[in-house]
C-alpha positions as CSV (number, residue, x, y, z in Angstrom):
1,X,-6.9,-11.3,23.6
2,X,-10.4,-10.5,22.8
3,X,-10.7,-7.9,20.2
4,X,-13.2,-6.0,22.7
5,X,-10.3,-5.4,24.6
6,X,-8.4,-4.1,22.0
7,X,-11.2,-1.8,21.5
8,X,-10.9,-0.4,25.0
9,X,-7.2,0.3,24.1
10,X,-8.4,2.3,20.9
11,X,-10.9,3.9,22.8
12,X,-8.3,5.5,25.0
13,X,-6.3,6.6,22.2
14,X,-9.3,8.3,20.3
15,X,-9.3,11.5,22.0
16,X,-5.9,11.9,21.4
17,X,-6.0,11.9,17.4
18,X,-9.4,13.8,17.8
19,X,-7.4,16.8,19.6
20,X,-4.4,16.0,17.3
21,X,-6.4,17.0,14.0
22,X,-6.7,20.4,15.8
23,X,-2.5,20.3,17.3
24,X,-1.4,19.7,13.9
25,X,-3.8,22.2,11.8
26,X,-2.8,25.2,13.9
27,X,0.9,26.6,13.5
28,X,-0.2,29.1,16.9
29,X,-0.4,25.5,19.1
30,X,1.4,26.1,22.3
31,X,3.3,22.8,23.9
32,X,3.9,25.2,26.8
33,X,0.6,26.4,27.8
34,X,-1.6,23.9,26.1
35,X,-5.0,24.4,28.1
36,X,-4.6,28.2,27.6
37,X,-3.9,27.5,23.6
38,X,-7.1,25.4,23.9
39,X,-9.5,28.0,25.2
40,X,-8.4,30.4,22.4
41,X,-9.7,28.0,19.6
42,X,-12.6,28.9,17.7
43,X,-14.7,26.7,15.0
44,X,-13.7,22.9,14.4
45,X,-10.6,23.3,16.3
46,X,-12.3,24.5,19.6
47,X,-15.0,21.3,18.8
48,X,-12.2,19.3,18.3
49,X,-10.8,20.4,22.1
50,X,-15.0,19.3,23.2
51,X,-14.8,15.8,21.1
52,X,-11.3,14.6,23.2
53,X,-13.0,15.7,26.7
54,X,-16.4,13.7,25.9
55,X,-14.0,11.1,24.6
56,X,-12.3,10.6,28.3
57,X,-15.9,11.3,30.0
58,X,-17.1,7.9,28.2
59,X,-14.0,6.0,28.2
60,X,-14.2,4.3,31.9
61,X,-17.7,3.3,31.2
62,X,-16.9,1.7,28.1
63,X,-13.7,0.0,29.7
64,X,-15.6,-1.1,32.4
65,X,-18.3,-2.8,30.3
66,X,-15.9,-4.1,28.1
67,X,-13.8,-5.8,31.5
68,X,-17.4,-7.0,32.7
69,X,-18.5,-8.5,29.6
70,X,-14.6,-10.6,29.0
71,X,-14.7,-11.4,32.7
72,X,-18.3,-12.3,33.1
73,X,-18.9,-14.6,30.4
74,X,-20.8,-12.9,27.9
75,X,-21.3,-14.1,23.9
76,X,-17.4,-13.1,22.8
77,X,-18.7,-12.7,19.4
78,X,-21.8,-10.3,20.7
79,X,-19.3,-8.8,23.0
80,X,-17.0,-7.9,20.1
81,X,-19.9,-6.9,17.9
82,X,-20.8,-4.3,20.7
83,X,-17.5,-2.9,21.4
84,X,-16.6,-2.4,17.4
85,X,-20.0,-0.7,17.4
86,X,-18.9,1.7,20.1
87,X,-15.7,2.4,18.2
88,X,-17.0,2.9,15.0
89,X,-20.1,5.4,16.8
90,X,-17.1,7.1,18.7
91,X,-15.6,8.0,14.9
92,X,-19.2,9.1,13.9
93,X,-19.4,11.4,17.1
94,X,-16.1,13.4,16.4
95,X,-17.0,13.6,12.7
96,X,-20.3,15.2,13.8
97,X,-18.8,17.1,16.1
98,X,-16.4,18.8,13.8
99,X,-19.1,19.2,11.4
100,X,-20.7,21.1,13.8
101,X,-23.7,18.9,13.2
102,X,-25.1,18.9,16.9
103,X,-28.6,16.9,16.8
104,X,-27.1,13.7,14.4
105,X,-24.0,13.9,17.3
106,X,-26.6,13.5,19.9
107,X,-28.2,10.9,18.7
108,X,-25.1,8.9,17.7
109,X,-23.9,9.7,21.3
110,X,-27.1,8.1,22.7
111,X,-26.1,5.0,20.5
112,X,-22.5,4.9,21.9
113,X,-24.2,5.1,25.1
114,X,-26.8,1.8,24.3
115,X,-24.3,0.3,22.9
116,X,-22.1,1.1,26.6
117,X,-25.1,-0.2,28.9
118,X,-25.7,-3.2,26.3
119,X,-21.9,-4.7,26.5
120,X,-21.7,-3.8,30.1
121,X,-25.3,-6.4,31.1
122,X,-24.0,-8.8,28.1
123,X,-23.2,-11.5,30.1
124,X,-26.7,-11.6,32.0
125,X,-28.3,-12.4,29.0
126,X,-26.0,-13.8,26.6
């Protein structure tokens, strides 16, 4: 299997380590009411809830671009470049984002996102 689609697979288990960091670092975390727990977070925690909800918003975009590119007959080497690129932006994002470092987080956001629209028109030029 190509390791972009392994990367889709990590990709969709990001989000849940990012809100884990916050789970496991607060003794007041609520299994029964979880959402409600959420919205009384404050600091890195509540940034951590944000990070795992943009992680889902960009996932099917990534997985589809990742299934275009493997189906489609892009570069598997570019196409693996890309994806590990997206993974490794992903980790930058959450770190920014629980450093409450909001223009770098943009801006490696808007990487994650070239680096998206970049796997996903791979195969037209590759």
């Amino acid at each position: 299997m190509p390791l972009t689609l392994w990367c889709v697979l990590i990709a969709g288990i990001l989000p849940i380590f990012t809100v884990g960091l916050a789970k496991w670092s607060d003794r007041n975390f609520d299994n029964a009411n979880p959402r409600g727990w959420a919205d009384s977070l404050s600091g890195w925690r509540k940034r951590a809830v944000a990070a795992q909800q943009n992680g889902f918003e960009v996932f099917p975009l990534f997985a589809a671009a990742a299934l275009v590119a493997v189906t489609q007959g892009a570069d598997l080497t570019t196409a693996n470049a890309l994806a590990v690129a997206f993974i490794l932006l992903r980790i930058a994002y959450v770190a920014c984002y629980l450093a409450d470092r909001p223009t770098l987080r943009s801006g490696v956001w808007s990487l994650g996102f070239l680096a998206t629209a970049t796997l996903f028109t791979s195969p037209a030029w590759s």
